[in-house]
C-alpha positions as CSV (number, residue, x, y, z in Angstrom):
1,X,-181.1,61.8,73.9
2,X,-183.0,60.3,76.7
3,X,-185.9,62.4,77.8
4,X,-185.0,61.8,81.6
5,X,-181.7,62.7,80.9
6,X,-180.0,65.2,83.4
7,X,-178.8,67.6,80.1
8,X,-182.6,67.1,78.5
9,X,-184.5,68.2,81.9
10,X,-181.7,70.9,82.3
11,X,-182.6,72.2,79.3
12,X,-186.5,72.8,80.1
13,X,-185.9,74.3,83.4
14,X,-186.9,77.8,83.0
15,X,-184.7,80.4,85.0
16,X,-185.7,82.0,88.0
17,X,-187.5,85.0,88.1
18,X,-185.4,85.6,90.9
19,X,-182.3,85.2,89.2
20,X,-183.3,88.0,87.0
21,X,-182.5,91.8,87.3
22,X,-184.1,94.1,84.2
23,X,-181.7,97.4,84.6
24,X,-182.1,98.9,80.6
25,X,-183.6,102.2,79.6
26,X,-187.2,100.8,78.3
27,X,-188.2,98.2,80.7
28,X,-187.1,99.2,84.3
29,X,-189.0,102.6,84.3
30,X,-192.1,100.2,83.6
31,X,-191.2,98.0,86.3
32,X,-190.7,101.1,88.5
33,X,-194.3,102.6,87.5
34,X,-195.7,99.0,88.0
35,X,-194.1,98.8,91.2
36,X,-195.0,102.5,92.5
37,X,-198.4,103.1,90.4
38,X,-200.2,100.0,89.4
39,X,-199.7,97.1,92.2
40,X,-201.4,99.5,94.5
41,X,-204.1,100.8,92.4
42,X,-204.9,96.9,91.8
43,X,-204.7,96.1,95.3
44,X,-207.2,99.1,96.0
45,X,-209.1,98.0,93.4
46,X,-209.6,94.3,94.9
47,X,-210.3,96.0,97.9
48,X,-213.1,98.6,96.7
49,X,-214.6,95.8,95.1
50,X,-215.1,93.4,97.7
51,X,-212.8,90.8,96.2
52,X,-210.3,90.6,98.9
53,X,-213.0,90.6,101.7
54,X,-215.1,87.8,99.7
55,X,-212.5,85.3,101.6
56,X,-214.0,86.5,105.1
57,X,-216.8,84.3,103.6
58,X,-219.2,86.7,105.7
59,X,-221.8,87.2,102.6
60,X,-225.4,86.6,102.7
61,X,-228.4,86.1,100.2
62,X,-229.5,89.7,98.9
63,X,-226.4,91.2,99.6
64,X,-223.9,93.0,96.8
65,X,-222.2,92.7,95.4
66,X,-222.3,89.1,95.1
67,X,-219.1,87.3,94.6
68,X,-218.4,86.6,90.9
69,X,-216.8,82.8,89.7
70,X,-213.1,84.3,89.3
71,X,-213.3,87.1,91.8
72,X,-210.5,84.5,93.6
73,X,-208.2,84.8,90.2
74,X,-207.9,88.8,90.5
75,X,-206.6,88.5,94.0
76,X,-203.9,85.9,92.8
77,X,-202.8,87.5,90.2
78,X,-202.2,90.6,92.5
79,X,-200.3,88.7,95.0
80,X,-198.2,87.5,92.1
81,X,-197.2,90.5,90.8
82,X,-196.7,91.9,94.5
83,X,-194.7,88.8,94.7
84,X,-192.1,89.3,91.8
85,X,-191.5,93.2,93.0
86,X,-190.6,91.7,96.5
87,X,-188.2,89.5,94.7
88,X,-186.5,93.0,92.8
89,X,-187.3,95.6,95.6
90,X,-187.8,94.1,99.3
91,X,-190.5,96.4,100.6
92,X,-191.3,95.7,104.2
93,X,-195.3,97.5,103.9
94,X,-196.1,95.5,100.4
95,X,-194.6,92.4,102.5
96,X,-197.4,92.7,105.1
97,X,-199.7,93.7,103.1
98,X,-199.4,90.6,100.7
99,X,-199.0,87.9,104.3
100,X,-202.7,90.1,105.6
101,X,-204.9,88.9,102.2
102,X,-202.7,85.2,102.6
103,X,-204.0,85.2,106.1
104,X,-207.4,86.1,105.0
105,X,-207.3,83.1,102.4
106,X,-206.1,80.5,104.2
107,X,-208.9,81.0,106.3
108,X,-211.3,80.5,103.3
109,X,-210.0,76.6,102.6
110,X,-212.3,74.5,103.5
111,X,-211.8,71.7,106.0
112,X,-211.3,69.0,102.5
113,X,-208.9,71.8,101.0
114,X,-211.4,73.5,98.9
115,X,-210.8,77.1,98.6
116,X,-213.2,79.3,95.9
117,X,-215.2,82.2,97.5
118,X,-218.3,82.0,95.2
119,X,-218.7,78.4,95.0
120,X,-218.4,78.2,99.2
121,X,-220.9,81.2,100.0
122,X,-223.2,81.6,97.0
123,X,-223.7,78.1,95.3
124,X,-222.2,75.4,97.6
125,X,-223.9,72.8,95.9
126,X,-222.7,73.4,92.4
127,X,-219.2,72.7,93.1
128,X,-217.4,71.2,90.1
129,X,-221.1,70.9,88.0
130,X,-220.0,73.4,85.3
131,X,-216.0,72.7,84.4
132,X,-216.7,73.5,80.7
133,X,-218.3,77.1,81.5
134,X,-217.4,78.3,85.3
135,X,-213.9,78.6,86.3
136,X,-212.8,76.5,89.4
137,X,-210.2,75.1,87.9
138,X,-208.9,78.5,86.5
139,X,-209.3,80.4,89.2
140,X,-207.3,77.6,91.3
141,X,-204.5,77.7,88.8
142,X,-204.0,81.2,89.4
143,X,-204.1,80.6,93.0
144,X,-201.7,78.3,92.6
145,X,-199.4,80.4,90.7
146,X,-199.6,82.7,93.0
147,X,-198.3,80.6,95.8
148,X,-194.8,79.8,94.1
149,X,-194.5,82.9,92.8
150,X,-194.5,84.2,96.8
151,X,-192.2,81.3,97.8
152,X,-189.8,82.0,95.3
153,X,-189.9,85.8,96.4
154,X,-189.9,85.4,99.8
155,X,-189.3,81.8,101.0
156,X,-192.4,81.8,102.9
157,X,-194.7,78.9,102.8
158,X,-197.5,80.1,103.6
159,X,-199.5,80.9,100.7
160,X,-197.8,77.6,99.4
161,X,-198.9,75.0,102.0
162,X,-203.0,76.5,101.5
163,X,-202.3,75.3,97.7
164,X,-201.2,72.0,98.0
165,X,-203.6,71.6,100.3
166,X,-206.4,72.3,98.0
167,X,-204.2,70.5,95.0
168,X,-204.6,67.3,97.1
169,X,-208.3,68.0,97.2
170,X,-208.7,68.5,93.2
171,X,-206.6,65.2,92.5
172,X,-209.1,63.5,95.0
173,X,-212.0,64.9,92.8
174,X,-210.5,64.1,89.5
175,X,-208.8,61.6,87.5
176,X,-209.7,58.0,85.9
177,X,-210.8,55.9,89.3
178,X,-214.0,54.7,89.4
179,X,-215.3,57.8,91.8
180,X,-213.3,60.8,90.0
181,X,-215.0,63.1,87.6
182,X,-213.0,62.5,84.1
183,X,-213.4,66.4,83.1
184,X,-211.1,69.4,82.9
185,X,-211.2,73.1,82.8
186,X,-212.9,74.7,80.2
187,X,-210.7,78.0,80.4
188,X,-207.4,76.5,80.1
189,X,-204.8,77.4,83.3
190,X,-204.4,75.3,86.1
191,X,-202.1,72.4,83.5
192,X,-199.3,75.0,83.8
193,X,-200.0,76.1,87.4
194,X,-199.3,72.6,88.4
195,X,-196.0,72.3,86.1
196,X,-194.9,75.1,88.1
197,X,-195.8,73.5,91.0
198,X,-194.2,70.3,90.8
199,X,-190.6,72.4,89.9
200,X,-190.5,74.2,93.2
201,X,-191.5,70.8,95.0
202,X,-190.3,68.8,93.2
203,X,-193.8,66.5,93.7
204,X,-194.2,64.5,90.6
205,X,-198.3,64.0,91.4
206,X,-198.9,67.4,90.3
207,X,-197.2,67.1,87.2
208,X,-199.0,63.8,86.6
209,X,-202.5,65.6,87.4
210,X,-201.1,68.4,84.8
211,X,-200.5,65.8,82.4
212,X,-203.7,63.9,82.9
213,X,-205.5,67.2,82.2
214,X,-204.3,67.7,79.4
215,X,-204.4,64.2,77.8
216,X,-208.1,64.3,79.0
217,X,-209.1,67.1,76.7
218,X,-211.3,66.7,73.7
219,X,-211.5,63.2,74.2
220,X,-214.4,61.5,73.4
221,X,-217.5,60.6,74.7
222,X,-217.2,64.1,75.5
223,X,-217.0,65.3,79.1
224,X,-218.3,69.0,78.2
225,X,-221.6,66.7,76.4
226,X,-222.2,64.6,79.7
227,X,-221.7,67.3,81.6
228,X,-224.5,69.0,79.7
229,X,-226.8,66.5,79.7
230,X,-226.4,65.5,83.2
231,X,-227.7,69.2,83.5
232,X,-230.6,68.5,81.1
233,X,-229.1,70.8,78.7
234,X,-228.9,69.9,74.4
235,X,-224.9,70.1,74.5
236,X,-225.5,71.0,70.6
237,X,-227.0,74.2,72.4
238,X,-223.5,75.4,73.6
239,X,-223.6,78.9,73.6
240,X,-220.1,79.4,72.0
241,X,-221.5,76.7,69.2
242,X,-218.1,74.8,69.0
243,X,-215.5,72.9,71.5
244,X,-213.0,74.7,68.9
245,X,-213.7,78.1,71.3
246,X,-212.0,76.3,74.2
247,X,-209.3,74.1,72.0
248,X,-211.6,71.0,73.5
249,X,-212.9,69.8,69.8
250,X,-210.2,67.2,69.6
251,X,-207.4,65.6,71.9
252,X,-204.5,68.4,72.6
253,X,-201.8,66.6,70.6
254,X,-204.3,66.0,67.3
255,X,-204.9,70.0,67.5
256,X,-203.0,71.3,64.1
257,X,-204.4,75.0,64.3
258,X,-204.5,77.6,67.0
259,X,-208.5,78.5,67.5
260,X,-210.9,79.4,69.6
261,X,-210.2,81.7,72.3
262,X,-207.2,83.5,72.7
263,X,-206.2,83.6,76.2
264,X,-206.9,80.2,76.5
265,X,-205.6,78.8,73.4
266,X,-202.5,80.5,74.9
């Protein structure tokens, strides 16, 4: 069967968490508890913790706490969840609350699309200088996740049009043209992000920049030992010892065993 067949791309279209209602014994009353109990607490907890107002981009040298390199993934993944109980139980508050920390990101993107807290407050010049270790890519995978997963709830493009923004940015920065940086993510993420992407838009340049991601991976020379180097670093110094630990040591498709670690092996 043709890969581009109508029946074969049918058949890797995932169904909509939308489309979904979970109604047994065992799962619901989680879902309930999530919903009533745990979305909140996270949110407070984003809050208390200065992650949420990290996108005010108001901090300063000496100041703490000093935003950390995925601060910007915790917030995502809160808006996603929020996003998928919208899509079960509308809740008018939660709705608001979710479009207020939007609001409050989209006016974190920089003017080129660029949107990570740390990397545009604390260490502007280091963007994209530590792809095997830092987590820009990561964190804008979540992002980006988050962002369909609040269009799908709510139909609301908001959060949406800030991503393809900065998705437009990252395919400017990487890639094989003579100006691109030829690297990837060291904490696998953003590949799937950008699958997910290119189904609600139905854009096929983010599922090529999620396939040239991961064809890029473990190939050799290296990108994780020029990157290194270009840092005046022994790459035979790498903390974790081996690419194995981020599934880098050899090209995706020649990779027989599941290693290194878990999360992003997964």
């Amino acid at each position: 069967m043709a890969t581009d067949s109508p029946v074969m791309r049918r058949a890797y279209t995932p169904l909509p968490f939308t489309a979904v209602s979970v109604q047994d014994v065992f799962w619901a009353e989680r879902i309930r508890v999530n919903r009533e109990r745990t979305i909140p607490i996270e949110y407070q907890q984003c809050k208390d913790t200065g992650r949420i107002e990290a996108f005010r981009l108001n901090w300063k040298p000496g100041q703490e706490p000093v935003p950390h390199i995925f601060w910007d993934s915790d917030v995502a993944k809160w808006i996603e969840a929020a996003s998928y109980s919208l899509a079960q139980q509308p809740d008018p508050a939660l709705d608001a609350q979710i479009d207020e920390v939007i609001a409050l990101m989209a006016s974190a993107q920089q003017p080129d699309g660029y949107l990570n807290t740390h990397f545009t407050v604390v260490e502007p010049d280091k963007r994209w200088t530590n792809l095997r270790d830092w987590h820009e890519l990561y964190c804008a995978g979540h992002l980006i996740e988050a962002a369909v997963a609040h269009f799908q709830a709510t139909g609301k493009r908001s959060l949406l049009d800030v991503l393809r923004r900065y998705v437009d940015h990252i395919e400017s920065v990487f890639g094989a043209g003579p100006d691109q940086k030829r690297g990837y993510c060291g904490h696998e993420e953003i590949e799937l992000a950008l699958v997910k992407l290119y189904r609600v838009t139905g854009e096929p340049r983010y599922l090529r920049l999620s396939q040239y991601f991961v064809d890029e991976r473990g190939r050799q020379p290296h990108y994780f030992d020029a990157e290194a180097l270009a840092h005046g670093q022994d790459p035979r110094k790498f903390w974790a010892r081996t690419y194995a630990y981020n599934q880098s040591h050899l090209p995706v498709r020649e990779q027989r065993e599941v290693v290194g670690h878990a999360v992003r092996a997964m």
